[in-house]
C-alpha positions as CSV (number, residue, x, y, z in Angstrom):
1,X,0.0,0.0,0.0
2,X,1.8,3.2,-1.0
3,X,2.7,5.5,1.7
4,X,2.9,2.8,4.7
5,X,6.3,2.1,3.8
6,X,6.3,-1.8,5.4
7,X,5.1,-0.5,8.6
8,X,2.9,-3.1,10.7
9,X,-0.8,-3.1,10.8
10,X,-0.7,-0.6,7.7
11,X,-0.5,2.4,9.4
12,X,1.9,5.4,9.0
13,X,4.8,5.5,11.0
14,X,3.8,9.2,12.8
15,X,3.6,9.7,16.4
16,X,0.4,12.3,16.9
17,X,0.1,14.3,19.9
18,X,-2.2,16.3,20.7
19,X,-1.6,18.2,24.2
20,X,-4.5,20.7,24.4
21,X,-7.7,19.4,23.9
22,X,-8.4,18.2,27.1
23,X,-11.0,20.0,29.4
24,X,-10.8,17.8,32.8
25,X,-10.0,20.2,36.2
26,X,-8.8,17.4,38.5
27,X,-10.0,17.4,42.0
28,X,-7.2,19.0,43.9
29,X,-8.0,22.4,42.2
30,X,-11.6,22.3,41.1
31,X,-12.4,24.5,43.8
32,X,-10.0,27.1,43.5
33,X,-10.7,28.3,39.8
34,X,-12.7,31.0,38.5
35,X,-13.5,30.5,35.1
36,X,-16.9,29.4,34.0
37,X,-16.9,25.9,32.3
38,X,-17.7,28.1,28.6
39,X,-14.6,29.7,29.0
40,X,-12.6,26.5,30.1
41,X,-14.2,25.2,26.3
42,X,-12.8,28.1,24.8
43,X,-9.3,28.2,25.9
44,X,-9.1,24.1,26.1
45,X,-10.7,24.0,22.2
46,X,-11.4,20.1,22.8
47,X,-12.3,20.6,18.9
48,X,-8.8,20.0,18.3
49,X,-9.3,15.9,19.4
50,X,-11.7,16.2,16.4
51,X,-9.6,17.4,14.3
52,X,-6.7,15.3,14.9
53,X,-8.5,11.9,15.8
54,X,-6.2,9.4,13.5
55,X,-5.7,6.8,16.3
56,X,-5.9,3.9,13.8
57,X,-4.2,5.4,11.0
58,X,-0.9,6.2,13.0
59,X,1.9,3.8,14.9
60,X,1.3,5.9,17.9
61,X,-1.1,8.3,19.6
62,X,-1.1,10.6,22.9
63,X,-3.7,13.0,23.4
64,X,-5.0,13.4,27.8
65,X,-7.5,14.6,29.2
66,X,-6.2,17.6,31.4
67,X,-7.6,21.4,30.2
68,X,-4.3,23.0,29.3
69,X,-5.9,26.0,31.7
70,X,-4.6,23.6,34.6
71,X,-1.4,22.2,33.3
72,X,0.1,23.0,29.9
73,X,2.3,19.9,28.9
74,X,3.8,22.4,25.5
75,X,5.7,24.4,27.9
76,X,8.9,23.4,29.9
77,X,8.7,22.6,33.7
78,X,10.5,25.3,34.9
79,X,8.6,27.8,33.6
80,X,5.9,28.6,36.8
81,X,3.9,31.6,37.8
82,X,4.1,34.4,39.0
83,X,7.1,34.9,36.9
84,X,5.6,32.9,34.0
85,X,1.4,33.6,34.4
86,X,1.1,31.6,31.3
87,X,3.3,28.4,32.0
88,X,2.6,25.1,32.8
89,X,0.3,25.8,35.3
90,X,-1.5,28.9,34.1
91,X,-3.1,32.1,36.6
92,X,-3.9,34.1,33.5
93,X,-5.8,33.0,30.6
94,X,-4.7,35.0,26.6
95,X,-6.9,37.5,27.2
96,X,-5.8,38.6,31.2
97,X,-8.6,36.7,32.7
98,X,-7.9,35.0,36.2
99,X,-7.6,31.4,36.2
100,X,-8.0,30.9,39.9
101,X,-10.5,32.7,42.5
102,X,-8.8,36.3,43.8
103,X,-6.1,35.9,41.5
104,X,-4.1,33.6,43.6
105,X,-1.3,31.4,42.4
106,X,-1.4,27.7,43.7
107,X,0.9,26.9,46.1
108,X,4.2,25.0,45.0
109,X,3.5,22.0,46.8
110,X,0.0,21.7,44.6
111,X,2.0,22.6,41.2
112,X,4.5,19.6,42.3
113,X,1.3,17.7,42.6
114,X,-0.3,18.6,39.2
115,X,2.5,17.5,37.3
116,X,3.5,14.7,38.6
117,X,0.3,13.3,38.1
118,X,0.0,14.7,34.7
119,X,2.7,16.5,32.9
120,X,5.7,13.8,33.5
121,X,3.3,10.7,32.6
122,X,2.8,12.7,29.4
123,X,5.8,13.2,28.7
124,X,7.3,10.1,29.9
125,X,5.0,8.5,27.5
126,X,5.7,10.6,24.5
127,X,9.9,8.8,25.0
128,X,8.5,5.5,25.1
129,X,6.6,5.9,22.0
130,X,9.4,7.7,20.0
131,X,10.7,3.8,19.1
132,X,12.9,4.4,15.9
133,X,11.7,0.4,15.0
134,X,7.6,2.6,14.6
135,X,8.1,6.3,14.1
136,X,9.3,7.8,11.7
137,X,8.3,11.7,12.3
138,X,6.0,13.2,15.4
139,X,3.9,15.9,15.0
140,X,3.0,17.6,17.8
141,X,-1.2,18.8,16.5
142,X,-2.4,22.1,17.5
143,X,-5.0,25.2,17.4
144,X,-4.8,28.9,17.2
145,X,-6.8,31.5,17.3
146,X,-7.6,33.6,13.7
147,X,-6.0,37.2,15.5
148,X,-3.5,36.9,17.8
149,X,-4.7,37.7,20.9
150,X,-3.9,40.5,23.3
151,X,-0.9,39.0,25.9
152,X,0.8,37.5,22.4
153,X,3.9,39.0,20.5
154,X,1.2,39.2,16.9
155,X,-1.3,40.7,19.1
156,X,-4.2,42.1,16.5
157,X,-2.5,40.4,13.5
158,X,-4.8,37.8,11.6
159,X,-2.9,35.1,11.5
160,X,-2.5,32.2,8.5
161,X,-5.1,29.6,8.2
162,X,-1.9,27.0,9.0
163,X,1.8,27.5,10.8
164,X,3.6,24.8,10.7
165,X,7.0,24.7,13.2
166,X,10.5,23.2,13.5
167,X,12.6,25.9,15.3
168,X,13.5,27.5,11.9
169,X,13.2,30.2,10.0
170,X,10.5,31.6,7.5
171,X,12.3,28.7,5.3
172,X,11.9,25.9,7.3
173,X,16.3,26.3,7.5
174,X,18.1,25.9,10.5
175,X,18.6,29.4,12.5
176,X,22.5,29.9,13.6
177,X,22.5,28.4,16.9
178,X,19.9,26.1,16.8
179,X,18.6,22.5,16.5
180,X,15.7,22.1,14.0
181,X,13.2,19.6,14.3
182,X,13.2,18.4,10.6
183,X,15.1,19.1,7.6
184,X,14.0,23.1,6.1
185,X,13.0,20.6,2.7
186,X,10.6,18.4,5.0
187,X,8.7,21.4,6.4
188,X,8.6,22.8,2.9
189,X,7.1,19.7,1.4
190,X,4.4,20.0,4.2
191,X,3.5,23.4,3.5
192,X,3.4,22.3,-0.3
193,X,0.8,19.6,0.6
194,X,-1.5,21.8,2.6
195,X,-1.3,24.5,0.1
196,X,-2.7,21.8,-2.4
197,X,-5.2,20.8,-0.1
198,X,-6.5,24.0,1.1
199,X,-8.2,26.5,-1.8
200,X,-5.5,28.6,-4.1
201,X,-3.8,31.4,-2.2
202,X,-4.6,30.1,0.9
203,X,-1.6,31.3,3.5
204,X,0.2,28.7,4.7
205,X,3.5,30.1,7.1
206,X,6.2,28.2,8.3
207,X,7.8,29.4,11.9
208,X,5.3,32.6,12.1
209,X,3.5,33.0,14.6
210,X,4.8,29.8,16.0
211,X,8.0,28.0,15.3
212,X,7.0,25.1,17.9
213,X,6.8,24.8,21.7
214,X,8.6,22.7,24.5
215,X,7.4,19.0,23.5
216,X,8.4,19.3,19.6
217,X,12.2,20.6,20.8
218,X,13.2,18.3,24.4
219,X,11.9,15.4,22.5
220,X,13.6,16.0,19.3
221,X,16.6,17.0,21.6
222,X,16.4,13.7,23.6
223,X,15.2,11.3,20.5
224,X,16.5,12.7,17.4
225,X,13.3,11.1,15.3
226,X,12.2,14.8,13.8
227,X,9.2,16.6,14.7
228,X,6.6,19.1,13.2
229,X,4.7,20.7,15.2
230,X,0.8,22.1,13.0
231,X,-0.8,24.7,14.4
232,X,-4.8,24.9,12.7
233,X,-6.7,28.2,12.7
234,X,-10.0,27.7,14.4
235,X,-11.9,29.9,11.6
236,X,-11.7,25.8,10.1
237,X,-14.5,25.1,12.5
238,X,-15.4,27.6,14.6
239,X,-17.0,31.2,14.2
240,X,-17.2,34.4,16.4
241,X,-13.8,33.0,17.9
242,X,-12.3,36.2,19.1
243,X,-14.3,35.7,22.2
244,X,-15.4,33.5,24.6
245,X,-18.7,34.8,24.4
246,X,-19.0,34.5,21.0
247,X,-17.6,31.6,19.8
248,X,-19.0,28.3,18.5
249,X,-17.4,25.3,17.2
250,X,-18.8,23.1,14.6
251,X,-18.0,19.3,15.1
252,X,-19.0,18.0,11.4
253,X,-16.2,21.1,10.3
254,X,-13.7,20.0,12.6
255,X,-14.2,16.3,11.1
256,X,-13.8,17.5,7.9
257,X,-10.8,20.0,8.9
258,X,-9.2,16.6,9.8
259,X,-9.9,15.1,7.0
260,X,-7.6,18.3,5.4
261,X,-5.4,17.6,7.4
262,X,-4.4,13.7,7.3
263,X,-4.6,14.6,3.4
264,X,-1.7,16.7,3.9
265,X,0.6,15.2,6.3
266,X,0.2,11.7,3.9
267,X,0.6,13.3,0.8
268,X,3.8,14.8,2.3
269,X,4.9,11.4,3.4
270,X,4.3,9.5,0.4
271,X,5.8,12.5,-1.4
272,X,9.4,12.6,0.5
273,X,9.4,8.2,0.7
């Protein structure tokens, strides 16, 4: 079967991640956040395991559970509030609404406690599915908003309808300094693919607004097997989406978003094998 390239059970050899669809608040802090359960939708976007639901099509497959307004496995460890309001474990949402009641910030011995029961597992897991014998490229599957919202560097800029990042350049080449994630021709080819896929003229940008997070560069760093990570604008599925208030997602367009999207990535694939 073209495009499987020998691997078992005929699937393609990607890893597909998806860290941010979730919507769960575990226990230990459902009683300390302020956000109403339509705004927890809205900055979760649990559209995005719609989108990217090709469980039987790949080797391997992580999405959770966990709102990524609790515990944000795409950014590194280290990186906790107040210094960081919008890092692993968030007290500020894009647009400067409080996460938790008063505005506090959870105590360290809670943080410990949040990701050790969910950002490490992930993570952990991620490694033990990076097996060289069943993967042959990750891509770490996202969202973004249309604008750029008000706390982000493109704040007010309407953004492409797909960004695709590997720690490069607008090329896809490696930056002096860096590691990228896959070759500047891979990311290229991808870009190519969705540009077919997608109507003519459609903007497709490579490393702008994002050039990929924390889980697309440790695990490349650690695993060497390259990585990708997509970022999809919600105007796919979802109108009025510059506000909570506003916006609604449509499941059936988020299906067929996805079905743009695996249409992509494989044609890439087949393309560069």
């Amino acid at each position: 079967m073209p495009g499987y390239h020998g691997y078992s059970m005929g699937r393609y050899p990607f890893l597909i991640s998806v860290p941010h669809g979730g919507t769960i608040v575990p226990e230990p802090v459902a009683s300390m956040v302020a956000i109403r359960p339509r705004d927890l939708h809205y900055y979760s976007d649990p559209s995005t395991r719609l989108v990217y639901s090709f469980h039987d099509r790949v080797t391997s497959f992580r999405d959770t559970g966990i709102s990524r307004m609790i515990v944000d496995l795409n950014r590194p460890p280290y990186h906790l509030p107040p210094k960081h309001p919008d890092g692993v474990v968030k007290v500020r949402t894009v647009h400067g609404t409080q996460v938790y009641r008063g505005g506090i910030t959870p105590e360290i011995t809670l943080i410990h406690q949040l990701l050790m029961a969910h950002y490490f597992p992930y993570h952990a897991e991620l490694d033990r599915l990076l097996d060289p014998g069943q993967v042959s490229i990750a891509f770490d599957c996202h969202s973004m908003l249309p604008v750029g919202p008000p706390t982000h560097r493109d704040a007010g800029q309407v953004r492409p309808l797909v960004c695709l990042g590997n720690n490069g350049d607008a090329e896809g080449n490696r930056r002096p300094g860096t590691l990228s994630t896959c070759p500047g021709g891979w990311i290229r080819a991808l870009a190519a693919a969705f540009r077919e896929e997608l109507c003519p003229g459609a903007e497709v940008a490579i490393n702008k607004p994002f050039s990929g997070g924390f889980i697309t560069n440790a695990h490349y760093w650690h695993r060497g097997i390259p990585w990708i990570q997509v970022e999809i604008s919600r105007a796919f599925y979802e109108t009025g989406s510059d506000d909570p208030e506003t916006a609604l997602a449509d499941a059936d367009r988020a299906r067929e978003t996805g079905k743009c999207v695996w249409n992509a990535i494989t044609r890439f694939w087949d393309g560069i094998g």
